[in-house]
TIRO-284723 format. One record per residue: residue number from 1; residue in one letter; x, y, z of N, C-alpha, C in turn. Coordinates in steps of 0.001 Angstrom, whole numbers, plus 500000, padded with zeros to 6 digits. Each point is the difference from the previous one (the first is absolute). Layout:
N
 num residuo    nc1    nc2    nc3   cac1   cac2   cac3    cc1    cc2    cc3
 NUM       A      X      Y      Z      X      Y      Z      X      Y      Z
...
This chain:
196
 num residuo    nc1    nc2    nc3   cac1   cac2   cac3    cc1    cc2    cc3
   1       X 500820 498792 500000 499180 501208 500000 500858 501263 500000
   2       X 501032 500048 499986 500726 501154 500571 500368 500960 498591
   3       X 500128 498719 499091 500429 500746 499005 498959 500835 499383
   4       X 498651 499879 500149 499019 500502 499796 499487 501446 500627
   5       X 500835 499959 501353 499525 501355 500517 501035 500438 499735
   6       X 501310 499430 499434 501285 501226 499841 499383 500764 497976
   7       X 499533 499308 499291 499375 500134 498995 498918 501392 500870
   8       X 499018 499577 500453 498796 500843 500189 500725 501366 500674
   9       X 500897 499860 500896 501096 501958 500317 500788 500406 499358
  10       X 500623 499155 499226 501175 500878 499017 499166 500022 498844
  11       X 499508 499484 499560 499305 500211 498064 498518 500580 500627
  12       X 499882 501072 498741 498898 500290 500136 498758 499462 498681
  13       X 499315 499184 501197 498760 498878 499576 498718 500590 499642
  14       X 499334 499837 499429 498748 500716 499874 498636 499294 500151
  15       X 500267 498772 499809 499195 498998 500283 500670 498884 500226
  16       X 499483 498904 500888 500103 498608 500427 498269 498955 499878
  17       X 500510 499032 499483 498700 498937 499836 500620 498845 501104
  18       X 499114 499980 500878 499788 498882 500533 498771 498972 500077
  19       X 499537 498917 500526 499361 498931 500305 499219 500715 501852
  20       X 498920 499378 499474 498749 500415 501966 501187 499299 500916
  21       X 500339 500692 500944 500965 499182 500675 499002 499297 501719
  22       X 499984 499179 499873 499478 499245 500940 500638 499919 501700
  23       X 501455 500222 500012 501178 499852 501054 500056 501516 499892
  24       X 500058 500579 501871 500384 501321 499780 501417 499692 501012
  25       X 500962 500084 499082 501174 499903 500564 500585 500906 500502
  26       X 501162 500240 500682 500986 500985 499923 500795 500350 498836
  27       X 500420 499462 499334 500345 500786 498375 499177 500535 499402
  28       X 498129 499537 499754 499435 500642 499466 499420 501221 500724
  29       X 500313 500319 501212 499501 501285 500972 501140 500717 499230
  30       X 500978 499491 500315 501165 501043 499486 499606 500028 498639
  31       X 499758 499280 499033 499779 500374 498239 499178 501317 500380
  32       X 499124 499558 501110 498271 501162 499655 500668 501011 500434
  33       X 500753 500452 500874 500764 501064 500604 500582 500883 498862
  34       X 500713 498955 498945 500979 500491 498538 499341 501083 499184
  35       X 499285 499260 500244 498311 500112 498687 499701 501556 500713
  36       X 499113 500079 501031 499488 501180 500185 501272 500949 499987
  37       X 501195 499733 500800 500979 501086 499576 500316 500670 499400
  38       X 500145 499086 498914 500648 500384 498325 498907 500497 499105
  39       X 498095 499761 500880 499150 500363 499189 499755 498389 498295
  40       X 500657 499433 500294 499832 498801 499091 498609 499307 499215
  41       X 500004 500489 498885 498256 499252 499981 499946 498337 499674
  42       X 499015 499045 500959 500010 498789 499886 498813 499393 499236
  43       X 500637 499371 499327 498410 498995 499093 499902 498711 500635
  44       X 498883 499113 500451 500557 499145 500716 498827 499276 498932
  45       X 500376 498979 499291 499705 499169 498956 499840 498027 500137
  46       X 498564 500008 499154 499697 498065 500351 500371 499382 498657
  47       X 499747 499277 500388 499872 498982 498736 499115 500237 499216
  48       X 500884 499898 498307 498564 500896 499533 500457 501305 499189
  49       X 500670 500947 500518 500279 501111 499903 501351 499682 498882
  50       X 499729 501450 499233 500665 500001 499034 501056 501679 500305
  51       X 501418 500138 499783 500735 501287 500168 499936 500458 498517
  52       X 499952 501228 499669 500438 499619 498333 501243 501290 500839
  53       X 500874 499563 498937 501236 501068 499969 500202 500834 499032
  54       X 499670 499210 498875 500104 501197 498684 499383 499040 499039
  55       X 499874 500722 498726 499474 498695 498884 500763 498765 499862
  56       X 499090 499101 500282 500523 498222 499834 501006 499802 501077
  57       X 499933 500566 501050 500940 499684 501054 498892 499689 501636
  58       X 499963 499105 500070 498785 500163 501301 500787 498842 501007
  59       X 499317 500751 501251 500175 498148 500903 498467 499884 500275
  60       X 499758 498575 499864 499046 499108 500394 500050 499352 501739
  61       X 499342 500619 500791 499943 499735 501097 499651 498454 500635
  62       X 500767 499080 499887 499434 498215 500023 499772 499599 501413
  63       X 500180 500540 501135 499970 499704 501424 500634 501125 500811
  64       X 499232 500338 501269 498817 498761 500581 498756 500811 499535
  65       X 499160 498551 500734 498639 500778 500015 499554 500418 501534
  66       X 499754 501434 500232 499928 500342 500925 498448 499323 500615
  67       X 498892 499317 499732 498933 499640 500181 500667 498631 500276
  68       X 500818 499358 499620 500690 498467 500857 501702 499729 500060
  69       X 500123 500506 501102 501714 500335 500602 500235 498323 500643
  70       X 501162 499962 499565 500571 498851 500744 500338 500561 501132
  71       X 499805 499459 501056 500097 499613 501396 501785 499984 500541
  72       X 499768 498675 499648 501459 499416 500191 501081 500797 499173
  73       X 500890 500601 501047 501113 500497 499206 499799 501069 499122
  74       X 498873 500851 500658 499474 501418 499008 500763 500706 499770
  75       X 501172 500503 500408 500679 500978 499257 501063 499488 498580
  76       X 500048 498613 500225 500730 499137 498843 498441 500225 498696
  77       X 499370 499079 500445 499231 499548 499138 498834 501001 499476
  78       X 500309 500830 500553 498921 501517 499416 500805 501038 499395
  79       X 500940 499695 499698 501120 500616 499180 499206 500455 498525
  80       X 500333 501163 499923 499190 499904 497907 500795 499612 499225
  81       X 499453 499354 499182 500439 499008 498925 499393 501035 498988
  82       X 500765 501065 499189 499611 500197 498610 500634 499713 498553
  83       X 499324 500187 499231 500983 499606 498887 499861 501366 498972
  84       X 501372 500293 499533 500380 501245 499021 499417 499446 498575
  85       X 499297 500707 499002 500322 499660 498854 500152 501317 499251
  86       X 500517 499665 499055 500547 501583 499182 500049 498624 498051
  87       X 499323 500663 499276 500141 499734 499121 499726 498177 499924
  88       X 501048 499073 499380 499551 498553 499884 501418 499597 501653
  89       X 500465 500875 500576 500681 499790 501263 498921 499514 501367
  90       X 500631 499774 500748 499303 499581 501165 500576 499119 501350
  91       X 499891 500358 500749 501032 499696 501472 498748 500076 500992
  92       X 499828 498673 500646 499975 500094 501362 500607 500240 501340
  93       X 499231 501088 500707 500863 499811 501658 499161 499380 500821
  94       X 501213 499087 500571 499085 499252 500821 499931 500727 501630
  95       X 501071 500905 500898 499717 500220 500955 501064 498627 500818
  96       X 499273 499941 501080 500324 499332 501125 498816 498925 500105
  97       X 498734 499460 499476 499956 498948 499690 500204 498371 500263
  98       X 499192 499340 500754 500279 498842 499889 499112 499032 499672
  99       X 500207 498166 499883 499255 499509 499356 498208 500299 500120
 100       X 500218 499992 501297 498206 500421 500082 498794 501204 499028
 101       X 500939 500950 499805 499910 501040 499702 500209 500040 498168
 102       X 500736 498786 499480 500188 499470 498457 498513 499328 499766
 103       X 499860 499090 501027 498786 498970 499811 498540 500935 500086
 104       X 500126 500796 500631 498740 500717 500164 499627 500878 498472
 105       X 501456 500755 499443 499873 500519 498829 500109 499154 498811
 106       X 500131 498913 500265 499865 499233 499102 498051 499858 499965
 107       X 499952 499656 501402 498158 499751 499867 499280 500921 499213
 108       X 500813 501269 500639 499044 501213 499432 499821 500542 498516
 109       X 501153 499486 499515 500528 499919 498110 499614 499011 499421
 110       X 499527 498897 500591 499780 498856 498941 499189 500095 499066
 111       X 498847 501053 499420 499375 500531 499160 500968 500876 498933
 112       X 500740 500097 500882 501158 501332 498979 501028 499597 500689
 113       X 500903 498941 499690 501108 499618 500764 501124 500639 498733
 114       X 499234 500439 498614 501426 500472 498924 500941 501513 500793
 115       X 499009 500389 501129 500027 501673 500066 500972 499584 501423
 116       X 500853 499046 500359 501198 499671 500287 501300 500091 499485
 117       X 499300 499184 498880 501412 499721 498902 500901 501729 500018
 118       X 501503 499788 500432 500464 501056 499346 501471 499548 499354
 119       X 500957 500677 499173 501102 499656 499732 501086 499903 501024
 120       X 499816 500830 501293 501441 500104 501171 498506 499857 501313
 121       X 500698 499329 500740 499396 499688 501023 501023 500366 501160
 122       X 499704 501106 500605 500855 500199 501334 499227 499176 501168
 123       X 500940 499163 500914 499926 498539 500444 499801 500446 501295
 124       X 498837 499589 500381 499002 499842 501334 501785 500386 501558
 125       X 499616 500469 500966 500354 500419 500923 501899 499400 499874
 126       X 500627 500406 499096 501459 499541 499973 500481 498614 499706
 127       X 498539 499545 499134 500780 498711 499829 499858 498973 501036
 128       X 498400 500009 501548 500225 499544 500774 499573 498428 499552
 129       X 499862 499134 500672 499514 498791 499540 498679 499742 500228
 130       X 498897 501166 500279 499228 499911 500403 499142 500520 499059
 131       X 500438 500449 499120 499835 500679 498471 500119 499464 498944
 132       X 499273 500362 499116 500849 499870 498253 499328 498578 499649
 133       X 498806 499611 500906 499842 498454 499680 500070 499531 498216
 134       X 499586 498829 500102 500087 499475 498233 498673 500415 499613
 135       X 498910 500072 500553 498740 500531 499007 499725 501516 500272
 136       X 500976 500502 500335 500103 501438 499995 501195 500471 498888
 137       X 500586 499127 500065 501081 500361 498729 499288 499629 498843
 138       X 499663 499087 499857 499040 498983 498679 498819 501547 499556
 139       X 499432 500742 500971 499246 501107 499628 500830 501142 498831
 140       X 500292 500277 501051 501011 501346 499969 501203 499534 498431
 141       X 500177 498950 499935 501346 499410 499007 500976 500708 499741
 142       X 501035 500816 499862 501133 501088 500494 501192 499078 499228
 143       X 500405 501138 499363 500962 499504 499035 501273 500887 501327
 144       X 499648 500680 500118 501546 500684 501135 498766 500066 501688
 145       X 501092 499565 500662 499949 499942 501565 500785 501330 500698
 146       X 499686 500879 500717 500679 500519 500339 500122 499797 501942
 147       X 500618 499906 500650 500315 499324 501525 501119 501755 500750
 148       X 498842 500162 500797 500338 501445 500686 500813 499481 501810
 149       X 500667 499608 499776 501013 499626 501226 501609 500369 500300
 150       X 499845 499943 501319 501383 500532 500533 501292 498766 499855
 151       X 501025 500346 499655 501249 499013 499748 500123 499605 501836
 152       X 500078 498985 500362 500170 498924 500921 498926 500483 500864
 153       X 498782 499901 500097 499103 500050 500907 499922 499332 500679
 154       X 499374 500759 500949 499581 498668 501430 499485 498378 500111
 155       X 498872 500963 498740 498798 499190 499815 500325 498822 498957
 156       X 501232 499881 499502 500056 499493 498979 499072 499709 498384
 157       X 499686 501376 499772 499319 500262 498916 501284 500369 498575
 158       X 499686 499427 498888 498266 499117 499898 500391 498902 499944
 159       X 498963 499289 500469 499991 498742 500272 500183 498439 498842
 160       X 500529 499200 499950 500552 499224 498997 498648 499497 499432
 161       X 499116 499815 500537 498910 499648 499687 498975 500848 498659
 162       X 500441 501125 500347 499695 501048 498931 500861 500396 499102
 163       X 501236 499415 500242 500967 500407 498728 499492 498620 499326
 164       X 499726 498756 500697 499748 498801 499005 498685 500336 499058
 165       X 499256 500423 500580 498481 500131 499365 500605 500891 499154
 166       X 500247 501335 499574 500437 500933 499070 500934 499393 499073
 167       X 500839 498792 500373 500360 499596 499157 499776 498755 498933
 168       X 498667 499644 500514 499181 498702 500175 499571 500331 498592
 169       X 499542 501954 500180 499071 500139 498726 501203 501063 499030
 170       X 501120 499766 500072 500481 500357 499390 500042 501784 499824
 171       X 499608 500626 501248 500093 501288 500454 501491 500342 500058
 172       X 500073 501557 499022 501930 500093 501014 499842 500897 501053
 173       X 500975 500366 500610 499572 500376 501499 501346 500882 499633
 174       X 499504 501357 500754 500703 500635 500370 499856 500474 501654
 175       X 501233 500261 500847 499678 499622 501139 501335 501791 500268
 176       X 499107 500552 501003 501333 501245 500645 500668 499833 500726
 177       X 500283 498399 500512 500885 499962 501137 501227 499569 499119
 178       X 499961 499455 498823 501184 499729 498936 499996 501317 499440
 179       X 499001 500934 499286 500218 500268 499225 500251 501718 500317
 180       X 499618 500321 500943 499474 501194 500210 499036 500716 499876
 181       X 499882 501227 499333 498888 500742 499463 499449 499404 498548
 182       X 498880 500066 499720 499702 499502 498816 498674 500476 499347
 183       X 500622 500663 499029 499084 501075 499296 498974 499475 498727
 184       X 498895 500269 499538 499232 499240 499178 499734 501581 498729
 185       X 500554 499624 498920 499162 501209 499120 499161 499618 499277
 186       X 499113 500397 499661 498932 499515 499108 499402 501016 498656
 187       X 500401 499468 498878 499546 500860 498677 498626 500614 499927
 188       X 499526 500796 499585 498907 499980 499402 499062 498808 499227
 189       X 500874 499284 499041 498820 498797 500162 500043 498796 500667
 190       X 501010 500540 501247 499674 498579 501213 500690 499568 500137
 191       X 501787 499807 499077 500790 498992 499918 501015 500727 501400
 192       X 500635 499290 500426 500465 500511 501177 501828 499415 500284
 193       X 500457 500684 500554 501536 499047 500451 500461 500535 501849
 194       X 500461 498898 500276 500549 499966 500945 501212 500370 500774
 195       X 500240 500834 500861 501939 499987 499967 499578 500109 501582
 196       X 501609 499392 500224 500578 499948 501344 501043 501037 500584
């Protein structure tokens, strides 16, 4: 969280989107503290909801649904899951995320399970093993993986279990604890490249 309130005092923000937050924590007293300070305007967005950013550039809001919150492990699993599309491009974020929270959006998509599918799939809470299951990948299908983790963590993320599945389906993975920073550009008609 920290890096988030050093973001919200040194840069000046004009808006933040968050998710109904269910847990009133001590980081989020302090977020609300940021917010009125700095004067910050907040959109707080469900499932459902669409951002547009400019022509052919939108995020699609995929989780949660604030009318049925997971319980267990709410600040993981109520994480928003949106997905960018801009042109024939398209990336999911998954958030912090875990299996419960795949299976449920899986329930809730199975009428429209294509409006998953994206080309880069940024990988459920660091790669934990509690994530990334196989019929959540089988949705989503992701030609690039991207894995947001620290070089020798505690936690030992990410987990071998999820480098096997990503590689099961023939996903390549790019990971910041090898690689570092890793930047995505994307053309106008969608085609995109990667650097480290």
């Amino acid at each position: 969280m920290d890096g988030i309130f050093t973001i919200m005092e040194e840069i000046k923000v004009g808006e933040v989107i968050i998710s109904k937050q269910i847990e009133n924590t001590e980081n989020f007293q302090k977020f609300k503290q940021i917010i009125t300070d700095k004067k910050i305007k907040v959109k707080v967005v469900n499932k459902g909801d669409r951002i547009s950013i400019e022509k052919n550039l939108y995020f699609d809001i995929i989780w949660p649904n604030n009318n049925d919150f997971i319980l267990e492990n709410a600040l993981n699993n109520n994480s928003i899951v949106c997905k960018i599309s801009y042109n024939n491009f398209s990336m999911l974020f998954t958030g912090d995320i875990e299996e419960q929270a795949e299976v449920k959006i899986l329930q809730e998509y199975e009428d429209n399970i294509k409006i998953l599918k994206s080309e880069i799939l940024k990988v459920a809470h660091h790669g934990s093993k509690t994530s990334t299951t196989i019929e959540f990948l089988k949705a989503v299908n992701p030609k690039v993986a991207l894995i947001g983790v620290g070089k020798n963590n505690k936690f030992g993320h990410p987990s071998n279990e999820v480098i096997q599945r990503l590689e099961e389906k023939n996903t390549k993975k790019y990971r910041t604890d090898e690689m570092g920073e890793i930047t995505i550009k994307v053309n106008k008609k969608g085609a995109y490249n990667i650097k480290k």
